[in-house]
Each structure stands twice: as structure tokens, then as C-alpha cells.
N, C-alpha and C positions, 0 to 999 in steps of 0.2 A: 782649781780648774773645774768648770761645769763640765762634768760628763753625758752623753747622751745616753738613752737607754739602749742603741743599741750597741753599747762599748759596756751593757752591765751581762754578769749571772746572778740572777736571784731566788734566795731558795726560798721555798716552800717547806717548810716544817714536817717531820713524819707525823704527827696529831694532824694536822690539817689536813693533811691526804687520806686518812684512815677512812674518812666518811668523808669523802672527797666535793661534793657540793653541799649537805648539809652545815657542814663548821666553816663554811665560809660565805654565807649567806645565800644559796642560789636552792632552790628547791629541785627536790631531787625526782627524774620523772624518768619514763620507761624507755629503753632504747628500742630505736629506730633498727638495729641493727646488733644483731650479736653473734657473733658467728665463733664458734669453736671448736681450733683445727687438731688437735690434741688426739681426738679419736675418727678422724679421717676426712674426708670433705664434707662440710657443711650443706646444706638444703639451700640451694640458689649459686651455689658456687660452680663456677665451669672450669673446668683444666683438661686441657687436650695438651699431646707432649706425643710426637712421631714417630719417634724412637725407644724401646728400651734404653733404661738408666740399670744402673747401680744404687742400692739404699740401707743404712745403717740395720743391722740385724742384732740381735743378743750376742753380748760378751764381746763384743768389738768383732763382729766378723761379716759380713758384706754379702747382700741378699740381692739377685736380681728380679726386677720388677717391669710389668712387659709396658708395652706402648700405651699409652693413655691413661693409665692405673697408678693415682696418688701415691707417694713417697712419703712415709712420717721417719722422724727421724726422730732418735731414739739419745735420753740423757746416758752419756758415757759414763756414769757413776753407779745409778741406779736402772738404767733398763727401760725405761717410763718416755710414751712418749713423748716430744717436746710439742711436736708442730707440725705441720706441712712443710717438706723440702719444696723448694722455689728455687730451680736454677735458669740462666739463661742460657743460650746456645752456646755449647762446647766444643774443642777441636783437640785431640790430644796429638802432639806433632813429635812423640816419643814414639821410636819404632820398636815394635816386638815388647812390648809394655807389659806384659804377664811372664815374659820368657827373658830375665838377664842374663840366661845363658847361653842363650841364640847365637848363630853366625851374627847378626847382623851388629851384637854388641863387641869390641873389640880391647881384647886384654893382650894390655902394655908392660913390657918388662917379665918379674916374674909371678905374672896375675894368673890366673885361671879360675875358673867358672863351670860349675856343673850342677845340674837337675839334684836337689833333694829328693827324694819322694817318700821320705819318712815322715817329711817336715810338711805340713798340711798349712795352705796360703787365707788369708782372710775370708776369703769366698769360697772356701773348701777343695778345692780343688791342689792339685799335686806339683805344683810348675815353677815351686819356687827355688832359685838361685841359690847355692851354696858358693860364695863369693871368698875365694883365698887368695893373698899373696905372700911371697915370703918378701919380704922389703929389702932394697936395695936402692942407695941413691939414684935419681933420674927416673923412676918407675912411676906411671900417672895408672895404675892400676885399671879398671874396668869402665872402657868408653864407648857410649853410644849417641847418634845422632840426634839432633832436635830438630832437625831442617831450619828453611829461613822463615826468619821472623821480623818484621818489617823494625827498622831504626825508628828511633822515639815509641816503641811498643812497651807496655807494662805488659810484663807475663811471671808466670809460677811456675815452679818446680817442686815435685814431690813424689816421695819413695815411700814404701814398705821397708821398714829395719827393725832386725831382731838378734838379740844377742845369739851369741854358737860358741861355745869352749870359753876360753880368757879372754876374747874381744871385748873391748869397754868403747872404745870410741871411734868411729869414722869420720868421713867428712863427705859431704855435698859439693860440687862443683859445677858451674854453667858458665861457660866465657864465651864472645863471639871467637870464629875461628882467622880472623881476619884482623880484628883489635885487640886480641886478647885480654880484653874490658869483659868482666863479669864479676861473682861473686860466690863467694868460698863460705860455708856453713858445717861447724865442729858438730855432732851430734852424739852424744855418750848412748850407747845399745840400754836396749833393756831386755828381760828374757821375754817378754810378751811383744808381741808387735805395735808397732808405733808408726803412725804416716808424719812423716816430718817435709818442712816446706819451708820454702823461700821465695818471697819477690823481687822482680829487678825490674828498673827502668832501663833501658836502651839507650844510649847515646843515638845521638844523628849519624854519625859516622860507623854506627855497627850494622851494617849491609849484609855480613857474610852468615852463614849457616853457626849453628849454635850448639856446642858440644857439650856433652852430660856427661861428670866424670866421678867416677865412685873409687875411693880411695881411704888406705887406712888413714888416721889424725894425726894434722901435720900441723909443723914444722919441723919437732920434735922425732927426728929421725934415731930409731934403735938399728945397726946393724944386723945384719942377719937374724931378723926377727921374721916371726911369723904370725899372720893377724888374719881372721874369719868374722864373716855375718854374714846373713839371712838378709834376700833381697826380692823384692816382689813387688809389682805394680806402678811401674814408673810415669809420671805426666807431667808434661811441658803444655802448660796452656794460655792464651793469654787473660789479660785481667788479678785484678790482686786476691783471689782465693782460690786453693785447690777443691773446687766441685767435686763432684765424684767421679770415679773412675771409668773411665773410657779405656778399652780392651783395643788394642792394636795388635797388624802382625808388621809386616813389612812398609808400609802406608800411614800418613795420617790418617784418623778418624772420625767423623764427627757426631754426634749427640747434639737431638732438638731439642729446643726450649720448653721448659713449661708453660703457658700460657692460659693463667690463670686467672678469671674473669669475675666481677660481679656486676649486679645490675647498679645502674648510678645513679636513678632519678632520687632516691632518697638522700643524697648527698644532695642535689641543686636545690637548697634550701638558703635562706638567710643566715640564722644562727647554727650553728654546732658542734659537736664536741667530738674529735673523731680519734682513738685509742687503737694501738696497735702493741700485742705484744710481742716480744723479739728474743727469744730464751739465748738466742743465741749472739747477741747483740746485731750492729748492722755492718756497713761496709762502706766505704768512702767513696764515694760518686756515684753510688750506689740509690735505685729510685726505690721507695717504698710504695709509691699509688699515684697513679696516673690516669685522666679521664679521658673519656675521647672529646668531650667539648670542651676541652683544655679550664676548666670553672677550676678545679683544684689540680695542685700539682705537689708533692710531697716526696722528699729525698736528701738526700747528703751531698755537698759540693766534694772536690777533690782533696781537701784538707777534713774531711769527718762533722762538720759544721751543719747543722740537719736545714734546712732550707723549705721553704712553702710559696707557693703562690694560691690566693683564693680569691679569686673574681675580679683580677688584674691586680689585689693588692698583695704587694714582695713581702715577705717576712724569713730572716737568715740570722741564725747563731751567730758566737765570737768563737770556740771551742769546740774539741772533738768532743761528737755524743757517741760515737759509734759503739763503745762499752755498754752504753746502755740500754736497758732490755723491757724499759715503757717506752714510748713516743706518744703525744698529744698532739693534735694542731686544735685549737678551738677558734672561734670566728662568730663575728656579730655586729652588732648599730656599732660598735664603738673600734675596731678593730679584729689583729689579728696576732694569737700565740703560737708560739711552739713550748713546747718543756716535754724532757725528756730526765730517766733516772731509773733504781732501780729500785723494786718491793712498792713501797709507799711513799718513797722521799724523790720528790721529782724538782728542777730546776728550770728556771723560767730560762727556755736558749735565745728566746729573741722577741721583741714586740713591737709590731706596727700598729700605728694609732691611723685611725682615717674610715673613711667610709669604703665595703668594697663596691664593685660592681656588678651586674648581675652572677648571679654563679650558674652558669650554663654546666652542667657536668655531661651529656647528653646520655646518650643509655647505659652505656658501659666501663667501670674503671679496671684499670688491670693493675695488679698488685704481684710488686717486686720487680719491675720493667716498667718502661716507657710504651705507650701504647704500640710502635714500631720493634719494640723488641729491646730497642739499645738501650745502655745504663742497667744492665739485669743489677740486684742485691745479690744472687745467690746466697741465701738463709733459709731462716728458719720462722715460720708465722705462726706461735700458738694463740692467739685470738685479736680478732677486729670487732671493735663495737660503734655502733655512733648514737649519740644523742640530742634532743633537741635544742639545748643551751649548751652555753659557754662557761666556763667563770672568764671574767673579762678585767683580772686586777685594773685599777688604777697606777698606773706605771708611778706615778709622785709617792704612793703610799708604800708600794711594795719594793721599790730599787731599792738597792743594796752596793756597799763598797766594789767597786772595782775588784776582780778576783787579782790578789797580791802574789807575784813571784818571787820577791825577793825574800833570800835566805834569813834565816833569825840570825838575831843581832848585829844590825846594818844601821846607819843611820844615814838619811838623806847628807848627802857633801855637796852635788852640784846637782844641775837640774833646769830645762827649760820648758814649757808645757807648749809654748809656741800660742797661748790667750792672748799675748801683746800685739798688737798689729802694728807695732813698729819696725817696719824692713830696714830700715837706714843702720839699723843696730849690725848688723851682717856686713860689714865693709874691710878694706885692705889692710887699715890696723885694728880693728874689734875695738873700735870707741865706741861709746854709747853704753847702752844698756843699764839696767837697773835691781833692784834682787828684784829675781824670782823670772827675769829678762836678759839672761846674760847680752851680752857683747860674744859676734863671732867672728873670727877673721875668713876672709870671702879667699882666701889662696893658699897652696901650701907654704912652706918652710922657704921655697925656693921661689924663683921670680915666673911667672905664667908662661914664659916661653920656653920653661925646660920641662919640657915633658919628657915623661916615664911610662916605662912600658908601651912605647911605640900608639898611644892612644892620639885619638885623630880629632879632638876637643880640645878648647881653650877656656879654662875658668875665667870667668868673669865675672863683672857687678858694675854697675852703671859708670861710676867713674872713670873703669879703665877706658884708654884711649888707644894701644898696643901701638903702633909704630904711628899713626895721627897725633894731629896738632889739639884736640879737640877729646871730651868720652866719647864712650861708641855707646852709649846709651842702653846699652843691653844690660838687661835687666832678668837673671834664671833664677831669681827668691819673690815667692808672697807666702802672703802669711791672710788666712781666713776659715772661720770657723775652728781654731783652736789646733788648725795645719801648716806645717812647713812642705812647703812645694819648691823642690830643687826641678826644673825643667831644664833637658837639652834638646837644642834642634839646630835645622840646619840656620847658618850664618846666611847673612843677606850677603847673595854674590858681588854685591856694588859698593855696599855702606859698610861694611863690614869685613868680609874675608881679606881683601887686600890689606887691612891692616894687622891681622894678626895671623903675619907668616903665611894666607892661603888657607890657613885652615877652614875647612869647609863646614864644623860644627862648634857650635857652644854649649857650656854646660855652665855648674854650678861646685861650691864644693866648702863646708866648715867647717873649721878645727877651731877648738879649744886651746893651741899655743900660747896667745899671749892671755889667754883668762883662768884656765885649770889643768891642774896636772896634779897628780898622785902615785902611791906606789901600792898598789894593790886595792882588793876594794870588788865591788857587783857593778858591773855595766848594764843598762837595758833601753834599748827603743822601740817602739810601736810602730810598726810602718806598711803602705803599702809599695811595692814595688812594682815596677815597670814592666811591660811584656814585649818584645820581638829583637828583630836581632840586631846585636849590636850594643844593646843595654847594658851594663854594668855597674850596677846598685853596691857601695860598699861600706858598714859601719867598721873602725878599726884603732888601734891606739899605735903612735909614736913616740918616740923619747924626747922628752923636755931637752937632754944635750942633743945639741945640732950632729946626729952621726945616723947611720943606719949598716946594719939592725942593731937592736930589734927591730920586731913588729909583732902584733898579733892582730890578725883578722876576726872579727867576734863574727862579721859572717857578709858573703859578697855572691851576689845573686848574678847569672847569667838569665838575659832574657830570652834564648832560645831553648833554656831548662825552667821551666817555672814549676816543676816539682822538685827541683835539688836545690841545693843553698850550699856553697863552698868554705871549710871553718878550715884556720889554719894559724900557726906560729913560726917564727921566725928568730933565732932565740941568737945564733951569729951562722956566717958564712959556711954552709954545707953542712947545719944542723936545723934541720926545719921537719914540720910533720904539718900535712893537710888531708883534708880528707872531705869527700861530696858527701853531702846528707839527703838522702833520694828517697821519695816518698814519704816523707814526715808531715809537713805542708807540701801546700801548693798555693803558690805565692797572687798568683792570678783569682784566688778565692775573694781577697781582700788585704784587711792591716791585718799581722802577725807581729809578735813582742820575740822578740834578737834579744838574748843575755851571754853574761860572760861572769861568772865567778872568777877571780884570780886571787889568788892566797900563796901564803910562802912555797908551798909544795906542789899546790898543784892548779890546772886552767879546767874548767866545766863550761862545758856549752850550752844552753837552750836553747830549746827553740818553743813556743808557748808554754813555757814553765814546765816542758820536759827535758830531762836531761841526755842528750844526744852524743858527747863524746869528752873525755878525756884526758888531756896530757900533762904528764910532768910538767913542774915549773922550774925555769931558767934564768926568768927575768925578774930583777929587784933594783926596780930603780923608776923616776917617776916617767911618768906616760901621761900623753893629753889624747883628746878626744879627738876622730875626725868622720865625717859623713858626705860621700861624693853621688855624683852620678855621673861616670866614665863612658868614653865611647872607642868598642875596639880595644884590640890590644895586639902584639906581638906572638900570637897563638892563637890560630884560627878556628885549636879544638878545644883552646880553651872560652875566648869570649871575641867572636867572629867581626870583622869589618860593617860597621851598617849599610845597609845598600838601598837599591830604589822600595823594596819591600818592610823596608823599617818604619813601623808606624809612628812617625814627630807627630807632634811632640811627645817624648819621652816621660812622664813626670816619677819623681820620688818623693812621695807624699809620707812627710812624718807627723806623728802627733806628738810624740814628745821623747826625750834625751833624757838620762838620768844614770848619776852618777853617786853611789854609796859606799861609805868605809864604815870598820868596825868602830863599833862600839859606843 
């Protein structure tokens, strides 16, 4: 299979970065720009911020810093500063957020809550929590408000905790108070203070107010026990990182932005090479430089993926870079890079080839925001540099293998890349195909009119005819550019719906039944998935005997969540385990690579070759392959009816299938 470059990561050698335009042939010349944030704001650099912040002090303890006055933020190991803190506009929706032992927080069972004043809080001050319960089943310990938080909201949670006496472990809690949808975090004490934190996405359906619950570590219930910590500084904010601290009494809070500026006519250049460093890494959808004459635009998509636009030409990773603590973008006559890494060892994240067009930058770029504010980073910037060249690899010289997820000691067993442009191969008995092209059957197990799970689709392929004399000529598989495109949409109300049953949608749907089946082994697809509502994108395996279950889902996408991806098993009747993977990707980014280890003992899930969850294994027996695009289902909260806001066509665009056993 020809891969394109931008389906490669390509590395760059640590020698070849050490003297980074020299050893690669480009001549090394003076920068345009250097700015280093390390020991405070730079000469040229503007930052206005409305409000007093909160900012990193010696020994882990928390200094405040008045309106408009730079923020460095200080390495947690050594003391030394990193950077410039770069936050966007904050709202802490955590009431009485220095005081947990306020009227306003509420202890359940038999909690109680009192003023240490022995006990001295990050920021010096005297107000922190001495948090007790003696435990007792039914006791939800020490609860306080988070007010409302808009459905579909990503926000953060995060505490001050510190060991006191034999306490070893608590736990974090945030649920809506209406869904009781949220998420539970074990956190083991330490005698020094620790800010610990969690993210959560929001379903559509969580409307109600948000409840903050501090409790000893459960599930593991001791009777009449008794469990103590140290608690100070509580925040409920939205966006995926705990900023710093915002002081609350009775009220939310808010905290302005940094807005931090340089001049940008030095960027509206043709060529150059523009370096950012990031001690602290980045943040996912998160912008690192923004112009106001829109000429460059630099940032991270919603899956950590670093992304650029320079003089209208796009250039976008495959992979999270957000760990990494270089970023590049360079640009020239020939194109445009990104690469990102850390020390000396950087990796090429993405490369478009083409001319750009002018680079208007206009006066000003703002850095760690979007010129409007929105998309902040909130991080850490210890230096920006720009230069007048690029290096500008030859993408044919310098691509490299495909980055490989699959486990040691696997060998390819089945497999389709989807290069054949043969569609006819995908029909009602999987005739056809050839190696390296299998044959797929276009329906399930069962005959098209029995539909499951109350789904409001009819699989199709040209041939069917459903209750006509005649095919219906519907056609939801092509195949082009080295893609399988499974589309649904709606059915023609005349030529069509009346004959199969009124259904008002068509789809698409292959399984591996009559061509491969296995009994353990690595499953993996590349694909991009569909967005709005009504979508239901699902790769999964069924059993070669005609029974159910099993099943195992390797993973089934809702398109009214295109930040979660649903993984589950099904091992027999009232023994199942599933579970949403929220915030890992974001599936609306682009193609993303779906795996499934399965071995005697146990199921592993990925998701781009990370490992995401879990479970015992149950099943031992052969499994075939199957890849749909469903519409609707029988659970409104789980994957909703499409309606007139559904944007058809639907597509489930795969680049390829792949299936491997040991050995």
C-alpha cells in the first residue's frame, strides 16, 4: 500500500538536531527573533492580565501576583524558572474554595470538618480543612457545590491534599446532580501537599448543577473506621487543565486572561523557521500563536495533533505531540513542516508540499490564544525564536515506516488496505476478491429486514431489491484513494423507502463470515468517523457459530460525542462490561487507528496505539470481523434518532482492516 506523507511520523536523528541547520545542509543565520521567557518578559513583548492571578513560589507553595505583572513559573524539582505562565480566562464555580470547612460545604453521615490552624496552606495562610470521618456504610463524606455547568462542557476538578495521621488514600468525586453521570478519582495522601485533578466531558443530558464530593477510598469499605486529610483549595473550571487558583467565597469567580502580544511583521515573510519552547508540554485544542492578519495560525486539534496554517496552506500531525516540549513550524518556496520532540530528537508531525500564499501576519501575534481570546493553552513558554530559513526535507528522502502498533510477535493473518478499486467485491455472498483484496459480505448473519437494536437503516448493496421486482440500485461502498467509504443517508421517498419496509435510511455494513474467522489474535483499523446525530460508527467481532453472544465491540462511536468512543464485551447473557473513553481522541480531528489485543486471559483496547482499558477474557472460540455505519438506536442516551439536523450523508471512511495471530 502507498502511504501518503501525511499518514507518516518521521524522525529526525538526535546528531542531526544537535547543530540543527548545519548537518543538514542549510546554512545557519541569525535570528529574527529570540526571546527568552525564563527570567521574565522579554523586550517587545506585551502582557496585560485585569486581574490578580495566583503563581508557582519556592517549595511548592503559591505566591500572589498583582494585575498586569508576569507570572514565571517555577520547575517543581529544582526551583528554576521554567517560563512565562500563559493562562486564558478563568472561572472557579467551586464555592468557598480556600475554606472546606465552611457552612457552604456540607458533611454527610459521620463527616466533620474543621479549621486547622497549625497546619499552614500552600499560600501561607491558615484556612486549611482538617477533613474527618469515622466511616460508615451510606456516608458520601464532605460535599460541596459546583453550580451549573453547561451539557457537552469539558471542565476540571482539583484539590489541595495532604496526608494527617494513618490516612493513605481518598478519593475525588464530581457527578451531575440530576444524571448522576460523573467520575470518581482514588488519590493515595502524601505528607507534603499535592494539587491533584481530573477531567470530564459532560454528556448532553447533564443540565443539572455539579456536586464536589470528598471522601475516604472506596469501595473497599472498613467498618467503623476512622480516616483524616488536609484539604485546601478547591476548583471547578472549565477546559482540560487546572490553571491556577482562583480564591472563592460564597460565588463563582473569575480571573482575566493573559493577553500576551508580540509584534508580527517579522513573521510576514516568505521562508521561516519558527521554535517554540514548551517546558511544560502543550494542551489539546489548545492554540500556541495566532496573528491578527490570520498569515500563520499554530495549535493543537482536539486529539493533541499540532496543526498550522501559513498563508492559506493547512499542515496537521497524525499523533499527540502535546508531551512534547520543542514545536517547529518552518515554511518556504516548497512547502510546509511541523515537528515536534524533546532535547534534540524532534519528529517530523506533518508535511504539506505546495506553494503558500501571501503571509499577511499583520501587526500583532498573540501567543497561547487565538487572537479573540478562545482556544487559550494555559502553559508554560520558556522561549520563542524565528529564523530566516526553513530546513524543508524532501518528503521521498526523509519518510519513514508507518509508526507500527501492533504488539511483538504477531504476524499478519488477514487484512485489506482497500488500494483495489474493486467495489463489486463487497456483495451479499463475499464472492470475488483476491489476496491482499478480500471478498466482504454486504449483510449480517441474518436477512436485511431484521433489524436490531430498534435502528431505523436498511443495509444495502446494489443488488438488493427488498420487497421489488427489480435492485434498488443503492449503492453505500466506494472505494478511492486507498478508502473504504461505508455512507448512510436518507432513502429516496419514491424509488426506494416503499420497498424496504418504509425505512426512511440506508446504510452500509462488512463482515468477514464467510471469508475469516479466528480465535484470538490483534485487531486494528484506521478510520475517520462521522459527526452528528444519529451516527453510529461500529468495528466489532462475532462468533463464526450462528449464536449470540458473544460479542466484543473493539470500539463504536456516537456522533453526537465525537470526544468519547464506546469499548465493550459481551462474554454471555448478564455478564458484560463496557465502558466510554472520553477525552483520549476526538474523532472529528480526522483517521484515528481502533485495536483490540485478545489473548487467552485477557481484552486490551487502543486507541492510537495507546492502551485505554482492560478486561478479563471469557471468550475462546472463533470470531469474524464486522464494520457498520448504524443509524439510531433503542436508547436515546445512548445513540439518538437522526433528525432534520443530521448532516447526510453520513460517511465511514476506512483506510484499512487488519487482522494478526501469534506467531
Amino acid at each position: 500500500m502507498t502511504i501518503a506523507p501525511h499518514r507518516r511520523d518521521v524522525l529526525i536523528g538526535a546528531a542531526a538536531l544537535a547543530v540543527w541547520r548545519p548537518s543538514l545542509g542549510w546554512a545557519a543565520e541569525p535570528a529574527l527573533l529570540a526571546l527568552d521567557f525564563t527570567q521574565g518578559l522579554p523586550a517587545g513583548v506585551r502582557l496585560d492580565r485585569a486581574s490578580p492571578g495566583m503563581v508557582d513560589g519556592p517549595g511548592g507553595t503559591l505566591k500572589p501576583a498583582a494585575a498586569h505583572v508576569p507570572r514565571l513559573a517555577l520547575d517543581p524539582a529544582s526551583g528554576r524558572p521554567q517560563g512565562l505562565l500563559i493562562e486564558g480566562a478563568a472561572t472557579n464555580f467551586a464555592r468557598n474554595s480556600l475554606s472546606l470547612s465552611s457552612h457552604t460545604w456540607q458533611f454527610k453521615g459521620a463527616a466533620i470538618a474543621a479549621v486547622a490552624p497549625e497546619i499552614e496552606a500552600p499560600d501561607g495562610s491558615h484556612t486549611v480543612a482538617r477533613l474527618r470521618i469515622h466511616e460508615q456504610k451510606g456516608d458520601l463524606g464532605v460535599v460541596g457545590g459546583g453550580g451549573p455547568i453547561g451539557a457537552g462542557e469539558i471542565c476540571t476538578l482539583s484539590v489541595y491534599l495532604r496526608q494527617i495521621g494513618d490516612g493513605t488514600e481518598w478519593s475525588l468525586n464530581l457527578f451531575d446532580y440530576g444524571t448522576y453521570h460523573g467520575h470518581f478519582e482514588r488519590v493515595p495522601l502524601t505528607p507534603s501537599w499535592q494539587r491533584v485533578s481530573f477531567t470530564i466531558h459532560w454528556d448532553g443530558r447533564d443540565i443539572s448543577n455539579k456536586v464536589i464530593n470528598l471522601a475516604p477510598g472506596r469501595p473497599e469499605w472498613v467498618q467503623e473506621s476512622t480516616h483524616e486529610a488536609l484539604a485546601w483549595g478547591c476548583q471547578l473550571e472549565l477546559g482540560r487543565v487546572a490553571s491556577s487558583l482562583i480564591a472563592t467565597d460564597t460565588l463563582p469567580v473569575a480571573r482575566a486572561a493573559d493577553v500576551v502580544t508580540i509584534d508580527a511583521a517579522a513573521l510576514s515573510r516568505p521562508t521561516g523557521l519558527l521554535r517554540l519552547a514548551l517546558p511544560r508540554g502543550g494542551v489539546r485544542g489548545g492554540t500556541l500563536l495566532d496573528t491578527e492578519g490570520g498569515g500563520i495560525k499554530l495549535g493543537y486539534s482536539q486529539s493533541g495533533w499540532l496543526e498550522a496554517t501559513v498563508g492559506g496552506l493547512t499542515v496537521a500531525g497524525t499523533s499527540d505531540a502535546t508531551a512534547d516540549t520543542v514545536v517547529e513550524l518552518g515554511w518556504g518556496p516548497t512547502g510546509v513542516t511541523l515537528r515536534s520532540g524533546a532535547g534534540t530528537v524532534l519528529i517530523i508531525r506533518g508535511v504539506s508540499a505546495g506553494k503558500t500564499g501571501p503571509i499577511a501576519c499583520g501587526a500583532s501575534a498573540r501567543l497561547f490564544a487565538r487572537m479573540d481570546g478562545s482556544a487559550p493553552l494555559n502553559g508554560v513558554l520558556g522561549a520563542l525564536t524565528l529564523e530566516a530559513s526553513a530546513p524543508m526535507p524532501k518528503v521521498a528522502a526523509t519518510a519513514a515506516a508507518a509508526p507500527s502498533f501492533v504488539p511483538a510477535g504477531y504476524r499478519l493473518a488477514f487484512g485489506d488496505e482497500f488500494d483495489d478499486g474493486d467495489v463489486a467485491r463487497i456483495n451479499e455472498n463475499a464472492t470475488g476478491g483476491r489476496p491482499g483484496a478480500p471478498a466482504w459480505r454486504s449483510r449480517y448473519h441474518q436477512d436485511r429486514f431484521t433489524v436490531i437494536n430498534q435502528e431505523k437503516q436498511i443495509y444495502m448493496d446494489p443488488a438488493f431489491g427488498g420487497k421489488a421486482d427489480h435492485p434498488l440500485g443503492v449503492q453505500p461502498f466506494s472505494l478511492k484513494d486507498g478508502i473504504l467509504t461505508i455512507t448512510a443517508d436518507r432513502a429516496d421517498p419514491a424509488a426506494v423507502s416503499p420497498h424496504i419496509l418504509n425505512f426512511k435510511y440506508t446504510s452500509g455494513c462488512i463482515t468477514s463470515e464467510l471469508t475469516h474467522w479466528q480465535t484470538y489474535g490483534y485487531f486494528e483499523m484506521r478510520a475517520r468517523l462521522p459527526v452528528g446525530k444519529g451516527f453510529w460508527p461500529a468495528f466489532w467481532l462475532l462468533p463464526k457459530a450462528s449464536r449470540w453472544p458473544p460479542e466484543i465491540d473493539i470500539f463504536e462511536g456516537a456522533g453526537t460525542r465525537p470526544g468519547a468512543v464506546h469499548l465493550g464485551v459481551l462474554i454471555a447473557q448478564g455478564k458484560t462490561a463496557d465502558k466510554w473513553i472520553e477525552d483520549v481522541i476526538n474523532v472529528a480531528d480526522g483517521f484515528h487507528v481502533y485495536g483490540l489485543e485478545w489473548t487467552r486471559d485477557q481484552l486490551t483496547w487502543f486507541l492510537d496505539g495507546k492502551p485505554v482499558w482492560q478486561q478479563p477474557n471469557g471468550i475462546n472460540e472463533d470470531m469474524y470481523i464486522l464494520a457498520n455505519l448504524a443509524l439510531g438506536s433503542h436508547d436515546p442516551k445512548f445513540i439518538p434518532d437522526p433528525d432534520d439536523t443530521t448532516p447526510f450523508p453520513g460517511r465511514f471512511e476506512i483506510d484499512y482492516i487488519r487482522a494478526y495471530r501469534k506467531g
